[in-house]
C-alpha positions as CSV (number, residue, x, y, z in Angstrom):
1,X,116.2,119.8,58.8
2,X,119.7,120.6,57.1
3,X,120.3,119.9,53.6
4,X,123.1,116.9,54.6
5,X,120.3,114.9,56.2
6,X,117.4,115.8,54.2
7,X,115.5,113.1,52.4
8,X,114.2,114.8,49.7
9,X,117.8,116.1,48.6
10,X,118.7,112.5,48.8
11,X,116.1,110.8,46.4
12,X,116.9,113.6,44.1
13,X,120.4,112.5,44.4
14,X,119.1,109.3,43.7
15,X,118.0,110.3,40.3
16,X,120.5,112.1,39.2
17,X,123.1,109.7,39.0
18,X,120.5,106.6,37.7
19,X,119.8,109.7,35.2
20,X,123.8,110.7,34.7
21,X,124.7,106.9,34.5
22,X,122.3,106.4,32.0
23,X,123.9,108.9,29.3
24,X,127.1,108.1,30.1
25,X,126.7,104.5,28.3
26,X,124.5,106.5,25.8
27,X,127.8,108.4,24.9
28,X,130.1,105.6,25.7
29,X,128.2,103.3,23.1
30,X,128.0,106.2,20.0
31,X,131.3,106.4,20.3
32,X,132.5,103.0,20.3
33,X,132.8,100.9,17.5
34,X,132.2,97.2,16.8
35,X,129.4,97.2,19.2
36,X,125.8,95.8,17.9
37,X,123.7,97.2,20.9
38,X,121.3,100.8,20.7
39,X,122.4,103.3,22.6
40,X,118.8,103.8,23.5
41,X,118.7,100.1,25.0
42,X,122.5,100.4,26.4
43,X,121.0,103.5,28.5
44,X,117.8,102.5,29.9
45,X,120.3,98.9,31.2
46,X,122.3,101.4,32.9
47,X,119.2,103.6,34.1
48,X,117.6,100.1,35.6
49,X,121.1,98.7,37.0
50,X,121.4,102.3,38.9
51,X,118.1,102.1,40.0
52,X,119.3,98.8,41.7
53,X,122.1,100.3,43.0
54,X,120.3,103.1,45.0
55,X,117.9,100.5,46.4
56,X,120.3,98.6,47.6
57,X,122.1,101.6,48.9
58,X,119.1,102.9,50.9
59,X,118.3,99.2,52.9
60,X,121.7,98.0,53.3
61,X,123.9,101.3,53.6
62,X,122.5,103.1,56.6
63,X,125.9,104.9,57.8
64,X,126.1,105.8,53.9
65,X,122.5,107.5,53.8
66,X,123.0,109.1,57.2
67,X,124.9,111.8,55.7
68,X,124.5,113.5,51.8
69,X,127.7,114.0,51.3
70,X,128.3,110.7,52.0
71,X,125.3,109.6,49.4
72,X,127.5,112.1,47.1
73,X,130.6,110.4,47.2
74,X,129.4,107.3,46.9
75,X,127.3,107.6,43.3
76,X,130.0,110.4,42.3
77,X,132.7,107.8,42.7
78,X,131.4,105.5,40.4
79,X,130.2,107.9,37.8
80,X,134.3,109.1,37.7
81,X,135.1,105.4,37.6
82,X,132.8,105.0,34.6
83,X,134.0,107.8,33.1
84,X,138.0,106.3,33.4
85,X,136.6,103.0,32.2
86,X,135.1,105.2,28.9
87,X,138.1,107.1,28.6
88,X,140.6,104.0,28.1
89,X,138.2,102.2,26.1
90,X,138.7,105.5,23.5
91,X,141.9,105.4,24.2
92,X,142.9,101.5,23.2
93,X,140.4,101.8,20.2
94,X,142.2,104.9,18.9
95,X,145.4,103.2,18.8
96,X,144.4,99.9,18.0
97,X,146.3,98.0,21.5
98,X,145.5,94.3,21.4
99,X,142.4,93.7,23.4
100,X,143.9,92.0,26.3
101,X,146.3,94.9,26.9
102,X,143.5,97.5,27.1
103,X,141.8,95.1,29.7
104,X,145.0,95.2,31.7
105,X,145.0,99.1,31.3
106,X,141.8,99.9,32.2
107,X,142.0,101.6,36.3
108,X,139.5,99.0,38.0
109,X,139.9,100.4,41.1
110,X,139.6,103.5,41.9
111,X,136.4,103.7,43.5
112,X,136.4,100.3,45.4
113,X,139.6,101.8,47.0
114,X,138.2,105.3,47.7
115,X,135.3,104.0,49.4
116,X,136.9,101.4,51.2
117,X,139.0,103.9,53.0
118,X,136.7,106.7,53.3
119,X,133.1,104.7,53.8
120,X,134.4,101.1,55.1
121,X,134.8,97.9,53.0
122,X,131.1,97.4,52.8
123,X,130.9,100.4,50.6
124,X,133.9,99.8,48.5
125,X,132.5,95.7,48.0
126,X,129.5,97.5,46.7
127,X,131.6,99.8,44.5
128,X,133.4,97.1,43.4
129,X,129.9,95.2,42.2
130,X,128.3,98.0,40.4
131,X,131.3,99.6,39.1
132,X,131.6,96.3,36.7
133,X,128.0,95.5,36.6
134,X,128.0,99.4,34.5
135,X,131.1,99.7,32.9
136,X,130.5,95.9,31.4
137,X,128.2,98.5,29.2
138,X,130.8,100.3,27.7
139,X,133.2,97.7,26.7
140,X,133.3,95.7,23.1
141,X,131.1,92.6,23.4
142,X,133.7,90.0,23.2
143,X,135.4,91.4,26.1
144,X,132.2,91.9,28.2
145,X,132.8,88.7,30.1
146,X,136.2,89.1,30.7
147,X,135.7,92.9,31.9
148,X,133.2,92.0,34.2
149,X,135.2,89.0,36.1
150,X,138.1,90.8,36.1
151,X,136.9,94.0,37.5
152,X,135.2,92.0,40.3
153,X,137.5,90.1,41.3
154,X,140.2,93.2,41.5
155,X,137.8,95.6,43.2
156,X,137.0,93.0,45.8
157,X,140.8,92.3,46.2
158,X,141.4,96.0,46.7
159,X,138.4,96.5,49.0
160,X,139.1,93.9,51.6
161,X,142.8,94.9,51.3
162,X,141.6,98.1,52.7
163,X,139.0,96.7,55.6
164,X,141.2,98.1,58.4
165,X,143.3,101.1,56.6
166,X,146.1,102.5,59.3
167,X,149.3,103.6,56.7
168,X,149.5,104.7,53.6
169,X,151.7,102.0,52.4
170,X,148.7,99.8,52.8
171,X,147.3,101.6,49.8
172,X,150.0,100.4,48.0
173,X,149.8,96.9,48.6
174,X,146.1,96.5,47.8
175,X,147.1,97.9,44.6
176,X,149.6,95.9,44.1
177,X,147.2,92.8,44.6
178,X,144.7,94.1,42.6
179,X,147.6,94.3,39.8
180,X,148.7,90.6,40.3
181,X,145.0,89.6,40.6
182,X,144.4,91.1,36.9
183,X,147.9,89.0,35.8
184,X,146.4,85.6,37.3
185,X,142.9,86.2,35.8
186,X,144.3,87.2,32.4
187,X,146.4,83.9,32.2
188,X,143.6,82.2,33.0
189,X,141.5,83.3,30.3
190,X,143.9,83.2,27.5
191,X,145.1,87.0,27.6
192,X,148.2,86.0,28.6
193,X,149.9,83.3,26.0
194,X,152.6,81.8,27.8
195,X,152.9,79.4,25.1
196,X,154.5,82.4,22.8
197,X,157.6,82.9,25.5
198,X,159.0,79.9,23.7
199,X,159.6,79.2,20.2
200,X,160.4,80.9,16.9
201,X,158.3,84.1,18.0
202,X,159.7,83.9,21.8
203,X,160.9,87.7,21.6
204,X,157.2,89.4,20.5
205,X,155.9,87.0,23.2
206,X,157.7,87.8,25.6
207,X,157.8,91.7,25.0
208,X,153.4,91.4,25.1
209,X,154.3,89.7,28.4
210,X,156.1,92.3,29.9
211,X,153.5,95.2,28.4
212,X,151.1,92.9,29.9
213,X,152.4,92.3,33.3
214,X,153.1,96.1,33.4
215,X,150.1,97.7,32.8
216,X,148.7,95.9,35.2
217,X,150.6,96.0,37.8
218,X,151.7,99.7,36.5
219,X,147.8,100.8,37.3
220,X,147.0,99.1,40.0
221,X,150.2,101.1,41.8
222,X,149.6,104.3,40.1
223,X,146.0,104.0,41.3
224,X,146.9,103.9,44.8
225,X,149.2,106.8,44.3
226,X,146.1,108.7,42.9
227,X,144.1,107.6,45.7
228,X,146.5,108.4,48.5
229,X,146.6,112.1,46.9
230,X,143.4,113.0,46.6
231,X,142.3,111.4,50.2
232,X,143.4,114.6,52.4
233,X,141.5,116.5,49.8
234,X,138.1,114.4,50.0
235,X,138.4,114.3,53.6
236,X,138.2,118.0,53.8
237,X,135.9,118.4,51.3
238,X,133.2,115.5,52.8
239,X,134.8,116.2,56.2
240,X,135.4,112.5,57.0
241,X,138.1,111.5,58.8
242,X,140.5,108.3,58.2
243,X,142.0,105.8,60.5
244,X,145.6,107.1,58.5
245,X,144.7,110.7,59.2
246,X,143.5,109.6,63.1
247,X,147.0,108.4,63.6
248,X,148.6,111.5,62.4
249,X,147.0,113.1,64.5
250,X,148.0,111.4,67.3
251,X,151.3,112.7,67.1
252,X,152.1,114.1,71.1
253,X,154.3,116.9,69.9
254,X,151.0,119.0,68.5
255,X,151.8,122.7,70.3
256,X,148.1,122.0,72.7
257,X,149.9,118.1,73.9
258,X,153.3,120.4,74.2
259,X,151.5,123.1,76.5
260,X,149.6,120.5,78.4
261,X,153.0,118.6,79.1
262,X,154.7,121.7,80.9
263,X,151.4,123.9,82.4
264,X,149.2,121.1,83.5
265,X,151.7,117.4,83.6
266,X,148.8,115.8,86.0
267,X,146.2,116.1,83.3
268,X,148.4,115.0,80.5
269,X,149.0,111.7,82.4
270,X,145.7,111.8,83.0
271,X,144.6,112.1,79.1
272,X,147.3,109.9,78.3
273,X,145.7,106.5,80.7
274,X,142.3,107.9,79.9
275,X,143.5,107.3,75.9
276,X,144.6,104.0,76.8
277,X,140.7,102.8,78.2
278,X,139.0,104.1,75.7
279,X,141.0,102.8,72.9
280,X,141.4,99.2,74.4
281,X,137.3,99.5,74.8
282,X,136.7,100.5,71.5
283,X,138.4,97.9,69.6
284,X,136.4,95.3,72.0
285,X,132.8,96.9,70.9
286,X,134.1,97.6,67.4
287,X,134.3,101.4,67.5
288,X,136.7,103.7,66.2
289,X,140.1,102.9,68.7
290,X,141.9,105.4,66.5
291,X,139.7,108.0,67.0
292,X,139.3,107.5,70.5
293,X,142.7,107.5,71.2
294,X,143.0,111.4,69.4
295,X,139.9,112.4,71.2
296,X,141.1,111.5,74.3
297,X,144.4,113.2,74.2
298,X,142.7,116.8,73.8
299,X,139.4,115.8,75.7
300,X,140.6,117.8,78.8
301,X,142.4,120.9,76.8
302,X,140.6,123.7,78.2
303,X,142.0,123.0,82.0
304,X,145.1,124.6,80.0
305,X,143.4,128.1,80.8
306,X,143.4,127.5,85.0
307,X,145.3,124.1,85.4
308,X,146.1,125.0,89.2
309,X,142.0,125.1,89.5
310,X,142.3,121.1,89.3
311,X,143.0,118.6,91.9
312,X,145.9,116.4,89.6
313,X,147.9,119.4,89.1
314,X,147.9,120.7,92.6
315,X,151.1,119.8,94.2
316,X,150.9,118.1,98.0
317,X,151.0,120.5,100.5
318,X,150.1,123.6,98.5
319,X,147.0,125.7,99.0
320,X,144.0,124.8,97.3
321,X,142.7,127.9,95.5
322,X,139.3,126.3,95.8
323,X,139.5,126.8,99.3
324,X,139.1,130.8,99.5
325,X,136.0,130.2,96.9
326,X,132.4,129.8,97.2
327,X,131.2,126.2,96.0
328,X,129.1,127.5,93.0
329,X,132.4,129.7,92.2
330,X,134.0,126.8,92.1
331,X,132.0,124.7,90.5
332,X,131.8,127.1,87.7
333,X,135.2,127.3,87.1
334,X,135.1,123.4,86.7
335,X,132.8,123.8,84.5
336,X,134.3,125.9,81.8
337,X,136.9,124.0,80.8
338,X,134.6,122.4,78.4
339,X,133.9,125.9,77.1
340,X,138.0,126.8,77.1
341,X,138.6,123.6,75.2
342,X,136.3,124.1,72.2
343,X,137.8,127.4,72.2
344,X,141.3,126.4,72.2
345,X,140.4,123.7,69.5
346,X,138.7,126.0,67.3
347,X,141.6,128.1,67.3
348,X,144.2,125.7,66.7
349,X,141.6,124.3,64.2
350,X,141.5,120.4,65.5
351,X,139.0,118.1,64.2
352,X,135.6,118.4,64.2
353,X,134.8,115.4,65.5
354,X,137.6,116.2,68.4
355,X,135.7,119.6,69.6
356,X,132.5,117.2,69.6
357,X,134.3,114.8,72.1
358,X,135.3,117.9,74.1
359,X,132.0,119.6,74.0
360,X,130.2,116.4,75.4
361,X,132.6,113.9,77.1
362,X,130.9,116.0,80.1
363,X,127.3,115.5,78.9
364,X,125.3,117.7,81.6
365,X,126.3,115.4,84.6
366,X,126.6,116.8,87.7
367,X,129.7,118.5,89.1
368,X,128.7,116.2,92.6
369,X,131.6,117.0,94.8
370,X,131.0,121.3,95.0
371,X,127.0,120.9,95.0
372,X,127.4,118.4,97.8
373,X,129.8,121.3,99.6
374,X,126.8,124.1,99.0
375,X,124.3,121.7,100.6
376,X,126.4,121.5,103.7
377,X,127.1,124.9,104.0
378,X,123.3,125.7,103.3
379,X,122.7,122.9,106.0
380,X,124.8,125.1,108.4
381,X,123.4,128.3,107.6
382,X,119.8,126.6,108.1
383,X,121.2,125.8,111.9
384,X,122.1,129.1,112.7
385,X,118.8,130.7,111.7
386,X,117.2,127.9,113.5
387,X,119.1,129.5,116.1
388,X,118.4,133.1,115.2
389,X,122.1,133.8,114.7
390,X,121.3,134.7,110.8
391,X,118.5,136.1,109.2
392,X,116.5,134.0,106.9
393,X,116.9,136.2,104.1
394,X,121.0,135.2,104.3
395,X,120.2,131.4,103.3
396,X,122.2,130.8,100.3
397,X,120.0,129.3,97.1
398,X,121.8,125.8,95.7
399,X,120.0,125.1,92.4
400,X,121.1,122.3,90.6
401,X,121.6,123.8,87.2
402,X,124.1,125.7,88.2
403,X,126.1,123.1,89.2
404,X,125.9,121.3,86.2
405,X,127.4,120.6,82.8
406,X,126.1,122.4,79.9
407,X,126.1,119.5,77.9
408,X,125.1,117.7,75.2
409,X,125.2,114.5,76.3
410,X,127.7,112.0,74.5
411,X,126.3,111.3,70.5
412,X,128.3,108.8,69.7
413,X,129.6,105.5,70.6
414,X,133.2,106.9,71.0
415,X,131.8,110.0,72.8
416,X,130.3,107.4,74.9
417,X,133.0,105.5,75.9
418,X,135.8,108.2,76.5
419,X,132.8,110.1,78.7
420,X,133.3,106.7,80.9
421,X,137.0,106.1,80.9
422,X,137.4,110.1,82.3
423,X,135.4,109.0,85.0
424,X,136.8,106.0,85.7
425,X,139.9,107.3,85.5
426,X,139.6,110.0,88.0
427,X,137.6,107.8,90.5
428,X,140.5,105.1,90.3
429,X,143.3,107.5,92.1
430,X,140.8,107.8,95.0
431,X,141.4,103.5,95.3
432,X,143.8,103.1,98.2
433,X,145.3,99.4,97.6
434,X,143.2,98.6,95.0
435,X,142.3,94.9,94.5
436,X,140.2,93.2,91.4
437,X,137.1,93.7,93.8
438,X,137.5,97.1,94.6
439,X,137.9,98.0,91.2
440,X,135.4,95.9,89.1
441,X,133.0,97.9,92.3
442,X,134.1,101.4,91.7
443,X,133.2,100.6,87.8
444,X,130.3,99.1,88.3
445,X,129.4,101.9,90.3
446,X,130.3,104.7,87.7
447,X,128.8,102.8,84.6
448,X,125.4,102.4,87.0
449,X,125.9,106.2,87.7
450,X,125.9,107.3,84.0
451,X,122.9,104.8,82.9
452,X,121.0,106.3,85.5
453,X,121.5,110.0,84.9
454,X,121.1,109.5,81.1
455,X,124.2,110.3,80.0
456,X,124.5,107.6,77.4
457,X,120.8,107.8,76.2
458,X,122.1,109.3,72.6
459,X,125.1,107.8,72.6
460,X,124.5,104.1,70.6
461,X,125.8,102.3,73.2
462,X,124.4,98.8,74.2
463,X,124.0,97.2,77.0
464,X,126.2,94.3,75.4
465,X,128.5,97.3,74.6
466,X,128.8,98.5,78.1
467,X,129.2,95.2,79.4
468,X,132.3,94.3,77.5
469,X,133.2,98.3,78.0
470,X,133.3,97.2,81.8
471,X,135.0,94.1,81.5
472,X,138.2,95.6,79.7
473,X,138.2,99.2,82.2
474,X,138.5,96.6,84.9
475,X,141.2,94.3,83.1
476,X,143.0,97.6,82.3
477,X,143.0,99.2,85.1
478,X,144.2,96.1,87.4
479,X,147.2,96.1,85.4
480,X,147.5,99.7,85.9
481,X,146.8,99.6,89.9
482,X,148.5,96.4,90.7
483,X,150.8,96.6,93.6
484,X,155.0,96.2,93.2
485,X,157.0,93.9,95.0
486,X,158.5,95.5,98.6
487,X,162.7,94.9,97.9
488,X,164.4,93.8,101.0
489,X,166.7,96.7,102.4
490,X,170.4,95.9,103.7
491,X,170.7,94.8,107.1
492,X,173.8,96.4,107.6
493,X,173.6,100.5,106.8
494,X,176.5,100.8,103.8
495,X,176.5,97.6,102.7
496,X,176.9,96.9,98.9
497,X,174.1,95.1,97.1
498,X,175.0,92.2,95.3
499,X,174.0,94.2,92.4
500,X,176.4,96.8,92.5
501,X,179.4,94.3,94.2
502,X,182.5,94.2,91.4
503,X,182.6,90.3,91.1
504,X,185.9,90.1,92.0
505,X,185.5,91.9,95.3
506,X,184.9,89.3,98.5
507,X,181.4,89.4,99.9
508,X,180.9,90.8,103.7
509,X,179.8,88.0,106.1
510,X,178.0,88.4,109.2
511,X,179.9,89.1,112.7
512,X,180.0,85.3,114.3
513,X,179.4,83.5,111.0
514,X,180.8,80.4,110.6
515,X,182.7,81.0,107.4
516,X,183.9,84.4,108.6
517,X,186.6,83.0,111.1
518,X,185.5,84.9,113.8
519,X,184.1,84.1,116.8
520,X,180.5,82.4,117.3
521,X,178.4,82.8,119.9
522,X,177.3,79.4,121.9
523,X,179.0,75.9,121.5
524,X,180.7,75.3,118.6
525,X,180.2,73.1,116.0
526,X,180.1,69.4,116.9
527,X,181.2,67.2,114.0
528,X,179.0,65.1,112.2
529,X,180.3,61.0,111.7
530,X,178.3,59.2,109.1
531,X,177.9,55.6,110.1
């Protein structure tokens, strides 16, 4: 078992930071003044309040405790946010700053915001909740209440700011609401007096307004600036991956999405509608669309390496190179374009959750169409020597493995789900005018297909997951397939449209019409007298 997954490496995390967070408001209580508590007693309340924290951590947080790393950045987030929280405290004692202004300039939220992007909002809530719940330890006691509600209350702001984090400039505005959260909460409680922006003493009040109002909404801007610089860092360090970093990478102009546009145009389109199902079925099951998307763009990559090899970039009319190959030749070469693409992704160093789409959006499915062909052709031999034109020894053995797909089988829900939109997708341009009933068949047919053969047995996937997965490929792809409207042609060869006629220039009339002034062909016109 690897160290990232091992329990035992995680329960010793576990005690390290209960341990850690423990000194930490031993240190943070020595050194502060006008505080009545032991350190002795201030430590083992932090000691007992981790404790809590990793409890809570290991029943509620299982996407957190999957990974150690993850574990890691969690309990190291709040220790740094503790140790901010103990540096400002030292920093507004030292220079004697009015209470309420070292409230406003303590950074709340780093954490919350850290782990809301990085590990969802559920872990930056719980951030938020034991971040104040600790550092309410460190902080005189008359500002202990105020600490604690306003350092809720912000965290939470910034947290559920951050549920769904696409741009950068989000960042920004949850810390800007974090900042006017702190304003509103400290008017509230009296930080704040507005009743000193009037009066005798209107210019102090009004300049301890302003320092106010600043330093809160001064740190709870400059906090997302931290936090959007150290993300790229993090991510490469924890290797987790962000919906903002998902979406750069989804940029087309990336050299492999160049390549693929000019060596193999019939499986760029088909990445690009293949991108389009998965992400629309992802945000119905709650997957990652983002990521889905990116995945599906470079899914096919290694086709780059013999693009002529498959059918959508074969032009009509030209020879198949399959044709002058044996069917477990060409099955083969199908094959290793998983193989190419990881290559080609290592290489150009893409992510490593994108070379884990590419390695399995195959699974080890069949390659049906070529082991079908090696049956027949076996079924033919097996008639001649029936006939004792061939010798027995000439039969050709078809064994299965050969014809199929290394594998492994799609691990995640995302794998799962692009592994079904690259087969639906390729299935759909054999519809030939395809209606809503042909199409909900041929997905029915392919989901079926994969149940049965396993493919999605380690993926996560639900069968109330697939369900909806099914509903939106066939909403999709009937707004994809639909049929166009059949323009009526000119019925006289030359004729301008109406479209293209200048308006000033006379329309053309028929030979014999009526309005024309020509002649008409039968009797003429009798008139019509109204009673």
């Amino acid at each position: 078992m690897s160290l990232d997954r091992s329990p035992w490496v995680r329960f010793s995390l576990y005690l390290i930071f209960c341990a850690s967070a423990g000194v930490l408001v031993m240190r943070g209580v020595i050194a502060a003044t006008g505080d009545g508590q032991e350190p002795l007693t201030a430590g083992l309340y932090a000691f007992f309040l981790a404790l809590s924290a990793v409890t809570v951590i290991e029943l509620n947080h299982p996407a957190v405790i999957e990974r150690n790393g993850r574990v890691i950045l969690l309990l190291a987030g709040i220790l740094a946010q503790l140790g901010l929280i103990h540096a400002v405290s030292l920093i507004v004692s030292l220079n004697q700053l009015p209470t309420g202004v070292g409230l406003l300039l303590t950074p709340f939220v780093v954490a919350p915001m850290v782990h809301a992007v990085l590990l969802g909002a559920r872990s930056g809530v719980f951030s938020a909740v034991y971040v104040s719940l600790l550092g309410t330890l460190l902080v005189p006691d008359e500002g202990k209440a105020l600490f604690l509600t306003v350092s809720l209350l912000c965290g939470l702001v910034a947290a559920l700011a951050l549920r769904k984090t696409r741009r950068r400039s989000q960042l920004l505005r949850a810390g800007l609401y974090s900042g006017l959260m702190a304003i509103i909460l400290a008017s509230v409680f009296g930080v704040i007096d507005y009743a000193n922006l009037a009066g005798v003493d209107a210019m102090n009040g009004w300049k301890l307004f302003g320092l106010a109002a600043g330093s809160a909404l001064g740190v709870g801007i400059g906090t997302a600036l931290l936090v959007g610089g150290v993300l790229p860092v993090l991510e490469g360090i924890f290797r987790l991956t962000t919906d903002i970093s998902w979406l750069e990478l989804s940029d087309l102009n990336h050299k492999l999405l160049r390549q693929m546009q000019l060596e193999a145009p019939g499986t760029f389109h088909h990445s690009l509608v293949v991108a389009s199902l998965a992400e629309s079925a992802a945000e119905a099951v709650g997957a990652n669309a983002a990521m889905c998307r990116v995945c599906s763009y470079f899914h096919d990559v290694g086709k780059l390496n013999k693009p002529e090899y498959f059918i959508e970039n074969q032009h009509e009319g030209a020879e198949n190179p399959h044709d002058s190959l044996t069917p477990t030749m060409s099955a083969l070469i199908i094959v290793a374009h998983v193989k190419d693409g990881v290559d080609l992704a290592l290489k150009h160093h893409l992510n490593p959750k994108v070379i884990g789409v590419i390695r399995e959006h195959h699974g080890d499915s069949l390659v049906g169409y070529f082991y079908r062909k090696a049956q027949e052709q076996k079924r033919a031999e097996k008639a001649k020597i029936d006939k004792k034109l061939e010798n027995p020894e000439d039969l050709p053995k078809v064994d299965q493995k050969n014809f199929r797909y290394p594998g492994p089988r799609p691990r995640s829900r995302e794998s799962g789900i692009i592994s079904l939109a690259d087969a639906v997708e390729s299935a759909s341009r054999t519809l030939k005018k395809p209606t809503p009933a042909k199409i909900r068949a041929l997905v029915e047919d392919i989901v079926e297909q994969r149940i049965c053969d396993g493919q999605l047995d380690d993926s996560d996937l639900t069968m109330r997951d697939l369900a909806q997965v099914k509903e939106v490929f066939c909403k999709t792809l009937r707004s994809m397939l639909h049929s166009r409207i059949d323009y009526p042609k000119d019925e006289e060869k030359g004729r301008k449209s109406d479209l293209t006629r200048r308006p000033d220039e006379p329309r053309p009339t028929k030979r014999g019409d009526a309005t024309s002034g020509g002649k008409r062909s039968g009797n003429p016109p009798t008139a019509r007298v109204t009673p």
